[in-house]
C-alpha positions in Angstrom: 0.0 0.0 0.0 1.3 3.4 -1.0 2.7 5.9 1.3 0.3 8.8 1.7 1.5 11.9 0.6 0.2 14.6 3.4 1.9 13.7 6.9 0.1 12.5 9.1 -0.6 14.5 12.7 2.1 12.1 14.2 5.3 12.8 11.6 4.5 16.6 12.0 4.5 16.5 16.0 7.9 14.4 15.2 9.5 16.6 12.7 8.5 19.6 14.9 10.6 18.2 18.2 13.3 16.8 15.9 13.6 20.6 14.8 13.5 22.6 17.9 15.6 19.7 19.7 12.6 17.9 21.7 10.7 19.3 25.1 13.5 18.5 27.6 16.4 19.3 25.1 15.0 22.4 24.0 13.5 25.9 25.4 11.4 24.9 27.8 12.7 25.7 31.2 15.4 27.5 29.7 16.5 31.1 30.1 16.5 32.9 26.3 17.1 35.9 24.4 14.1 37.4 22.5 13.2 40.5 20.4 10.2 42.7 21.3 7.9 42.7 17.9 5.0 44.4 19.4 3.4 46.2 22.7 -0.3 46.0 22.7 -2.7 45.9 25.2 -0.3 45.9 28.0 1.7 42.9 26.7 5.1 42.6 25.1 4.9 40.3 21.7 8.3 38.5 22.3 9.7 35.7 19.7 12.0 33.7 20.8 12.7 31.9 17.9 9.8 29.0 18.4 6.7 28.1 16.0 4.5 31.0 17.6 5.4 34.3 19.6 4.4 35.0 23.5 3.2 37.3 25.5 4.5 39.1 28.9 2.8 41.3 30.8 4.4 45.0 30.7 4.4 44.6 34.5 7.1 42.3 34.2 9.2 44.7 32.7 8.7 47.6 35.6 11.7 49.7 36.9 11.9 51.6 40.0 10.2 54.5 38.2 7.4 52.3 37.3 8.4 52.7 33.4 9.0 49.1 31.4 11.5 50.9 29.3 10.4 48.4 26.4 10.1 49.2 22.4 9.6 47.1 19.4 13.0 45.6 19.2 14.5 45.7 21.9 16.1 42.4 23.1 15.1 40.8 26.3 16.1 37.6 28.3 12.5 35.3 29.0 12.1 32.3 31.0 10.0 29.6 28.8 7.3 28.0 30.5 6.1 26.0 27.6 6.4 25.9 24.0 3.2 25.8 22.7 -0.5 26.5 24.9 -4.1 25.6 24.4 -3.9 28.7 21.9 -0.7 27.9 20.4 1.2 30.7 21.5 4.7 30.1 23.6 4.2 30.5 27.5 7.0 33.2 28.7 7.9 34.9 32.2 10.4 37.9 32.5 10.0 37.2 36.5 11.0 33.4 35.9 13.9 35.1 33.7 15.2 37.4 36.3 14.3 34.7 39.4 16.2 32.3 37.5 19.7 34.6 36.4 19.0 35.7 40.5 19.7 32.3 41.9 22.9 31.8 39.4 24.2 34.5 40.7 23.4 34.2 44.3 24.7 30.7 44.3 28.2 32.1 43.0 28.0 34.8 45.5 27.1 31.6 48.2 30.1 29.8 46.9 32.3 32.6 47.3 31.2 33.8 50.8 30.2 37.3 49.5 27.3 39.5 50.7 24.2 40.3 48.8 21.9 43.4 48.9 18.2 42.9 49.4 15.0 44.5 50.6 12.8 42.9 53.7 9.2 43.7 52.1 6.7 41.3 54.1 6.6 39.4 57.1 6.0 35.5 57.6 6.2 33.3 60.8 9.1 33.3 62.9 10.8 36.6 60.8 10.6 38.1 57.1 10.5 37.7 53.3 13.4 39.3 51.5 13.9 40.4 48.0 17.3 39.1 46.9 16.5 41.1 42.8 14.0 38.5 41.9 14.9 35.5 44.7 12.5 35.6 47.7 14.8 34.8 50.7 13.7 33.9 54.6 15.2 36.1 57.3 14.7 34.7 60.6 14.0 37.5 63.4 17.3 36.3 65.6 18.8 37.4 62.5 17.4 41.1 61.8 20.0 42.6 64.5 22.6 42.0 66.9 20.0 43.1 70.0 16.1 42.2 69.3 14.5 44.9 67.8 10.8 45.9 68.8 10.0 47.6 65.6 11.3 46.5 62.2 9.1 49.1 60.0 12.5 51.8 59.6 14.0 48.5 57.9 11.3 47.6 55.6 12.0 48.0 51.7 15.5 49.7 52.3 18.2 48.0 50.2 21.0 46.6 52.7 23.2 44.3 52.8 22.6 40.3 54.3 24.4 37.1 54.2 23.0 33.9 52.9 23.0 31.3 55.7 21.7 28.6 53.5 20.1 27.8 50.2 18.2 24.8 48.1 17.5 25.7 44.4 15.8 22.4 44.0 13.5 23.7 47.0 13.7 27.3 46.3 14.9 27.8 49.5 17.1 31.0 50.6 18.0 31.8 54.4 19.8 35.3 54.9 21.0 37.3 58.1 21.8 40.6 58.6 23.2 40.4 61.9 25.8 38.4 60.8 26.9 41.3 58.6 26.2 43.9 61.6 28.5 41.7 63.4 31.1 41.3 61.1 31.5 45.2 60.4 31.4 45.1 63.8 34.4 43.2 64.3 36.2 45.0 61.5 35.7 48.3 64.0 36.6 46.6 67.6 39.7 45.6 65.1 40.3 49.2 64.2 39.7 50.5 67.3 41.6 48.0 69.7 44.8 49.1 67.4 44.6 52.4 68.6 44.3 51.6 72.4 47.2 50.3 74.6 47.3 48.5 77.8 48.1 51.2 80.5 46.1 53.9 78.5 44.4 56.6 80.7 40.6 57.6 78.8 37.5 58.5 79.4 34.2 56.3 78.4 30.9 56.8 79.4 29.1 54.3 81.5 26.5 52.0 78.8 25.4 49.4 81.1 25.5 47.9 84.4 25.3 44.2 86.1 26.2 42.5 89.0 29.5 41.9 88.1 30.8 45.0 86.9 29.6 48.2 84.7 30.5 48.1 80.7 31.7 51.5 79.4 32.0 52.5 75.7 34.9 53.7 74.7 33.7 55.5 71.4 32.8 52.9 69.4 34.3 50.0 72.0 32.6 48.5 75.1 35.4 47.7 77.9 34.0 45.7 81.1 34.7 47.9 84.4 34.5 44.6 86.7 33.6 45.6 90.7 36.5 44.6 91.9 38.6 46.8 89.7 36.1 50.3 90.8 37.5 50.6 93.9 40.3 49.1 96.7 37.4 49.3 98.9 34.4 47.3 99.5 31.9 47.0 96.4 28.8 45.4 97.1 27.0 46.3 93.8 28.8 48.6 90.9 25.7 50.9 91.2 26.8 52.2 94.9 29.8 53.8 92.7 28.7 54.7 89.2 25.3 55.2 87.1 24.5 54.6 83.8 25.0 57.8 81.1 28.4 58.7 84.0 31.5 59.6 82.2 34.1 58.1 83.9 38.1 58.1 83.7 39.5 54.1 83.8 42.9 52.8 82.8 42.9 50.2 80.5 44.2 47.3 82.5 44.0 44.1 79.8 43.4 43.8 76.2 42.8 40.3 74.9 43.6 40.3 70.9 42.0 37.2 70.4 38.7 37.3 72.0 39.0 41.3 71.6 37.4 41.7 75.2 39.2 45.1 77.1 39.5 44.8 81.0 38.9 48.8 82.7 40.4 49.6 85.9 39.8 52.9 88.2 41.1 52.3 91.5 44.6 51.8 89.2 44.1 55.7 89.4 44.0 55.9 93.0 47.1 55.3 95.8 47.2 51.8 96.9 46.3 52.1 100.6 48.2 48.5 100.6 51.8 49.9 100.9 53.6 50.0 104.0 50.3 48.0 105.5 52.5 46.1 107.6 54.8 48.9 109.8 50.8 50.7 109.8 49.3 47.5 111.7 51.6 45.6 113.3 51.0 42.2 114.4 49.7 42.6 118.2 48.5 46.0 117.7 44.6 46.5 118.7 42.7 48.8 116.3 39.4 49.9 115.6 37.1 48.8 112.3 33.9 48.4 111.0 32.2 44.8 110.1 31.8 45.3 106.5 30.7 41.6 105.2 29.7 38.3 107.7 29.7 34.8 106.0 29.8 31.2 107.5 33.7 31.5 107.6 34.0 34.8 109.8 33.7 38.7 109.3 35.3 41.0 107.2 36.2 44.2 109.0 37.3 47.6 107.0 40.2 49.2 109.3 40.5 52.1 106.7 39.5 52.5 102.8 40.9 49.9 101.2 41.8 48.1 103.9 40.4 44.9 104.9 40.8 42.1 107.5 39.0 38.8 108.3 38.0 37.4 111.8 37.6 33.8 111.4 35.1 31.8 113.5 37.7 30.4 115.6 39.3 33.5 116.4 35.6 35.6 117.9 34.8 34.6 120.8 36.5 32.5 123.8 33.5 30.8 125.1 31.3 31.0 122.2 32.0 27.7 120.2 30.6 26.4 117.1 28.4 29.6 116.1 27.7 31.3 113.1 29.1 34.8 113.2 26.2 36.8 112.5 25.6 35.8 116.0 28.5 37.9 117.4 28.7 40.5 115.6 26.5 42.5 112.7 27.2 44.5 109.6 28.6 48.1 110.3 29.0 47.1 114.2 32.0 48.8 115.5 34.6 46.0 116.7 37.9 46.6 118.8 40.4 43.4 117.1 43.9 42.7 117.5 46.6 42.4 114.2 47.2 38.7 114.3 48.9 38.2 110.9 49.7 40.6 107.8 50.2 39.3 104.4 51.0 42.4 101.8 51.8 40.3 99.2 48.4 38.3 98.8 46.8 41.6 100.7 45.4 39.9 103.6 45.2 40.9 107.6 43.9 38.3 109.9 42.4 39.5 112.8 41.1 38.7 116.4 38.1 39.6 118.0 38.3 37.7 121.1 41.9 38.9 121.6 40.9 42.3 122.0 39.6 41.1 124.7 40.4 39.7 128.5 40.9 35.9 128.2 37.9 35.0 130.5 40.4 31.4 131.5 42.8 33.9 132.8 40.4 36.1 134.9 38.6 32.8 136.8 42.1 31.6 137.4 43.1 34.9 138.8 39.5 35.3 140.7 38.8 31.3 141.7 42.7 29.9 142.7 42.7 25.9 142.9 40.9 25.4 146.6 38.1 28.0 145.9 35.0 27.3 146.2 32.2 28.2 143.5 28.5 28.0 142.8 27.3 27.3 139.1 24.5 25.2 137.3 24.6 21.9 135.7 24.7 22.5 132.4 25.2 19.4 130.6 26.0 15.9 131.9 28.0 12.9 130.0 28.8 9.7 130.8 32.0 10.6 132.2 30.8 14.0 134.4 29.4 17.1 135.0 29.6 20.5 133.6 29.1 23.5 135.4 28.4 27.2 134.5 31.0 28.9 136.2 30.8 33.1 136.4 32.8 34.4 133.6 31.0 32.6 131.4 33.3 29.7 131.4 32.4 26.0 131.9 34.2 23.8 134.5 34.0 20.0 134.6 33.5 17.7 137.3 34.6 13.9 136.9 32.6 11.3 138.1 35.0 10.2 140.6 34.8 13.5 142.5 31.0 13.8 142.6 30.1 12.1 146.3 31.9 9.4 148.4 31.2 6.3 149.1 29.1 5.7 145.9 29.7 4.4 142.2 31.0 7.6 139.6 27.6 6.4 137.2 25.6 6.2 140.9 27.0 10.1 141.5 25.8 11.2 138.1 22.1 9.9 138.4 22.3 12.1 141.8 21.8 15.3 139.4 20.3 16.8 136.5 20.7 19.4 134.0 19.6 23.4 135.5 20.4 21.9 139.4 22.4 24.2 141.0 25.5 23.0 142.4 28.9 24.0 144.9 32.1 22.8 144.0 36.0 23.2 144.8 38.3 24.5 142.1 40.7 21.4 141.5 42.5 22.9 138.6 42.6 25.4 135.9 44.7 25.0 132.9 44.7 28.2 131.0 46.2 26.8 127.8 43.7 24.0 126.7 40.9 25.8 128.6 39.9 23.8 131.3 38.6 24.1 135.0 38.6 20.7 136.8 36.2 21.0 139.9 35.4 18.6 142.9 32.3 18.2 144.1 32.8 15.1 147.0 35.8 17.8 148.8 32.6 19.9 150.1 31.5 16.5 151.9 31.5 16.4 155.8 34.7 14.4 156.3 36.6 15.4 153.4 39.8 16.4 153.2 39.8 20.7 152.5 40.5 21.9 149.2 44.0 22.7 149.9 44.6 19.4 151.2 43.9 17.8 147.6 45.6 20.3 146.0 48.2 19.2 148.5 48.8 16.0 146.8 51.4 17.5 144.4 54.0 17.3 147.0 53.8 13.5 146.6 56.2 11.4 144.6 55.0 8.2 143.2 56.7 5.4 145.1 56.7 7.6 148.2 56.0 5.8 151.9 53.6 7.4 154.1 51.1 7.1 156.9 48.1 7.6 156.0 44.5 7.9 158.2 41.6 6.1 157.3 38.9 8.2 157.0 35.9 6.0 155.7 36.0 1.8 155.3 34.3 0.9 152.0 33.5 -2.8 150.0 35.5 -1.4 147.5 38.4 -0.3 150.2 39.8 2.3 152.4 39.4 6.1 151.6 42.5 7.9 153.5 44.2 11.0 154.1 48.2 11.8 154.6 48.7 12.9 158.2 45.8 15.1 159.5 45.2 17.8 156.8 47.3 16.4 153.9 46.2 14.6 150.3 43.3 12.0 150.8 43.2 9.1 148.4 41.6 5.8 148.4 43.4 2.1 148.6 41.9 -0.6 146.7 40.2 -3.6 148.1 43.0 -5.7 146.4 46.2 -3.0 147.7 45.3 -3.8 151.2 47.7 -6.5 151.6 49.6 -9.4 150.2 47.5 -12.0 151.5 43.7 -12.4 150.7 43.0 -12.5 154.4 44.7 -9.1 154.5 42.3 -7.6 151.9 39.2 -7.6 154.2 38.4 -3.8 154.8 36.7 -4.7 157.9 39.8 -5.3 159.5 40.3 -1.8 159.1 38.6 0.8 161.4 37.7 4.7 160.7 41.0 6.9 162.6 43.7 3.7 161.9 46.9 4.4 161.0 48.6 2.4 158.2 51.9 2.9 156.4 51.1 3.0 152.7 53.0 3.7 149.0 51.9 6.3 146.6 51.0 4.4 143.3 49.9 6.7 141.3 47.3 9.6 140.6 44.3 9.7 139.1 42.6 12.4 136.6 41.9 14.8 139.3 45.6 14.5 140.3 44.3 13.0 143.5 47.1 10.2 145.5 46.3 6.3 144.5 47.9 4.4 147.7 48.8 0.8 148.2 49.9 -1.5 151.4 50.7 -4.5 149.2 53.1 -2.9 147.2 54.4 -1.4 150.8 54.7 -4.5 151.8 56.4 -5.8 148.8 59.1 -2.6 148.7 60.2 -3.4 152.5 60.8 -7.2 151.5 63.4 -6.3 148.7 65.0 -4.1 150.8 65.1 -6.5 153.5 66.6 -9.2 151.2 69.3 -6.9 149.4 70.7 -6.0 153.2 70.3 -9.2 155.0 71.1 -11.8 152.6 69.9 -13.9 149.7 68.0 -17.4 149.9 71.4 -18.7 148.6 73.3 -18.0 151.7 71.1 -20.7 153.5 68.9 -18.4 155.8 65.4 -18.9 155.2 63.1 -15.3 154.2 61.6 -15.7 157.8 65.2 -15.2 159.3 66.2 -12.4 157.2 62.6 -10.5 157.8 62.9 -11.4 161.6 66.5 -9.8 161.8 65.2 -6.8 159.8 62.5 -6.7 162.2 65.2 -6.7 165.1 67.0 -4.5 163.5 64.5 -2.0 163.0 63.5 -2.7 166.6 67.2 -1.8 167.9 66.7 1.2 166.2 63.9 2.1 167.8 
């Protein structure tokens, strides 16, 4: 069958791709050159070179001064939508045209890290739409300004520079920021500036802001940080008791840091450090006068003069007052009389003391209450070892179980009393040094030896022979005194003798004299005595000047001719 002549709807389709080079291959989506061959009815006829011209609204074409600047011929650059629509004419878009030449050249200008000029000209959630010449960009409000700003209207449609963040042409998305421009220029000013300053530097600045920590002052064009410390050698509490914001002050630049650009402002540089010669001003031991400035856990911070600090620690307040916070001794701005107890001019630091200052309260009850006194006080506190007593002064005294009451157990003697019981005692000791006041309360007993008969007890030497008088017969042994108004002491149930028949206190009776060895002392430096070992000391002797079991006497003849001996004497 013959070939028709006429092409068929098919071959022309066919012939018509294989001559403009097929949809994808072609114009479509493509950036071309035109020529304007007509302007009617607010449309540009553009040809572009297809089967049919297109049409572009004038508006596409607009300037700034609203003119298209258009005429028939003049060449133009069109995006093509499509090559042919439902009326056969070609689909074109100047905006596409420009949008499309705008994101070449904003990807270059990505690439190369280089700003771009815009104009903000709506807003959208979260910040604004700009107009980077054709490409709609997102600028989030974070980015608008280095501070937030309240109103954004002054910045609306003005061109200005921004830098692109981020951007997806497949998405058609563009994210911008202007602060990081602001910042940047910034940066290249600090930069400029920071040359022209130099550490030691006297200027001026005016005060811009102020915080907890310090007060930052502008330099012209430069913020330095005027830290609290740095405002004055003395004490600072908060930056706003010196300065106030919109002050012009005079600081010396103290520190510049090129890499982080941050410049440290002094102004008590400018003043005379009251630090010098601190030591020959306060000497150590020297009692001055100050002011409680600061009080913390730790102790007190006194002011002696401008500048011039000092710290009372806790353990250096109060003699009697243990364990308590400060702020219970003193208060802020309290007047305080302290004594210089250490100077450090190096690491400026004084350390003072408050109880010092004053009389040490051990000292005056020694001086007052000698050992043999007798006071009055009240219980206040009892342990499983004694009693202590509120003594005047304001000093506690201790009395040891042993020397509550006679003839009873030391935990029988403590259940005798209770805490807030008023109570008489004899002063048994007083050590000034590791503040301590041992006291006796058994010595006020009817029968007991006087005060300054215990106290007597230091004459003895342990290992010393002598007669004692037995003042009371106890289960537990013999309580006795050294001659009439000596030492008393007691002698164990098991020091009355060799021989277990001998260690029956019965056979003792209340006035009996008995020869007897000092042993020992006990806490209350009272005399421990002993018979057995007596006994045993006058043996040994015995045997050394008579004779050993070797020479063939027996131990009864060389006792009985020490007895004989001793009996010649006699």
């Amino acid at each position: 069958m013959a070939t028709s002549a006429n092409p068929s709807r098919d071959d022309f389709a066919a012939l018509l791709d294989e001559q403009l080079g097929g949809a994808e291959g072609g114009f479509e989506g493509r950036v071309v050159k035109g020529t304007v061959t007509a302007i009617e009815n607010g449309m540009a006829v553009i040809d572009v070179g297809l089967k049919s011209e297109g049409r572009v609204n004038l508006k596409e074409f607009s300037r700034v001064d609203g003119e298209h600047g258009l005429s028939v011929g003049s060449e133009v650059e069109v995006f093509v939508d499509r090559v042919e629509n439902a009326d056969g004419e070609a689909m074109l878009s100047r905006d596409r045209a420009r949008r499309e030449a705008a994101w070449d050249k904003l990807e270059s200008e990505f690439g190369e890290g280089k700003r771009v000029e815009g104009r903000i000209f709506g807003r959208v959630k979260g910040g604004f739409t700009v107009d980077l010449d054709g490409a709609v960009a997102f600028l989030p409000g974070s980015q608008v300004d280095i501070r937030p700003v309240r109103d954004v209207t002054p910045l609306m449609d003005v061109p200005q520079p921004f830098q692109i963040l981020k951007m997806d042409r497949r998405r058609g998305n563009i994210v911008v920021s202007r602060r990081a421009v602001l910042e940047e220029t910034r940066a290249e000013q600090r930069s400029e500036l920071i040359d022209k300053l130099a550490e030691g530097e006297i200027t001026d600045g005016v005060v811009k802001n102020i915080t907890d920590y310090g007060a930052f002052v502008d330099l012209g064009g430069i913020d330095g940080l005027l830290h609290v410390t740095d405002m004055s050698y003395k004490r600072v509490n908060h930056p706003s008791e010196v300065i106030e914001i919109g002050q012009t002050v005079t600081v010396q630049i103290i520190r510049i840091n090129a890499d982080t650009q941050r410049i440290s402002l002094g102004m008590k540089q400018l003043e005379s450090d009251p630090w010098e010669g601190v030591g020959a001003k306060y000497p150590v031991g020297a009692k001055v006068t100050g002011q409680v400035t600061n009080i913390t856990e730790y102790g007190a911070f006194v002011e002696l003069e401008a500048g011039i600090e000092g710290l009372v620690h806790v353990s250096e307040m109060s003699w009697t007052k243990k364990n308590v916070h400060p702020g219970k001794i003193v208060s802020t701005s309290q007047e305080v009389e302290v004594m210089v107890l250490e100077v450090d001019s190096e690491k400026r630091r004084i350390s003072l003391g408050l109880k010092q200052a004053q009389s040490n309260p051990w000292d005056d009850f020694a001086e007052k209450f000698p050992v043999g006194s007798t006071v009055q006080g009240e219980v206040k506190n009892a342990t499983e070892f004694g009693l202590f007593i509120g003594l005047p002064g304001d000093v506690d005294g201790m009395v040891h179980m042993s020397d509550i009451a006679w003839g009873i157990s030391g935990e029988d003697a403590l259940a005798l009393h209770r805490k807030g019981e008023e109570v008489e005692a004899v002063v048994l000791d007083v050590d000034v040094d590791k503040e301590r006041i041992s006291l006796g309360m058994k010595q006020l007993e009817k029968g007991a030896p006087s005060a300054e008969g215990a106290a007597g007890a230091g004459s003895l030497r342990r290992g010393e022979v002598v007669t004692v008088t037995v003042l009371e017969v106890r289960d537990g042994g013999l309580e006795v005194q050294v001659g009439d108004d000596g030492a008393t002491g007691f002698i164990k149930r098991s020091d009355l003798g060799r021989d277990r028949d001998e260690q029956r206190p019965d056979r003792f009776q209340t006035g009996q004299k008995v020869d007897a060895m000092v042993t020992g002392f006990d806490r209350s430096k009272k005399p421990n005595f002993s018979i057995k070992a007596y006994q045993i000391a006058e043996e040994k002797e015995a045997v050394a000047q008579f004779g050993s079991a070797d020479s063939g006497a027996s131990l009864g003849d060389i006792l009985g001719a020490a007895l004989k001996k001793e009996g010649d004497k006699e």
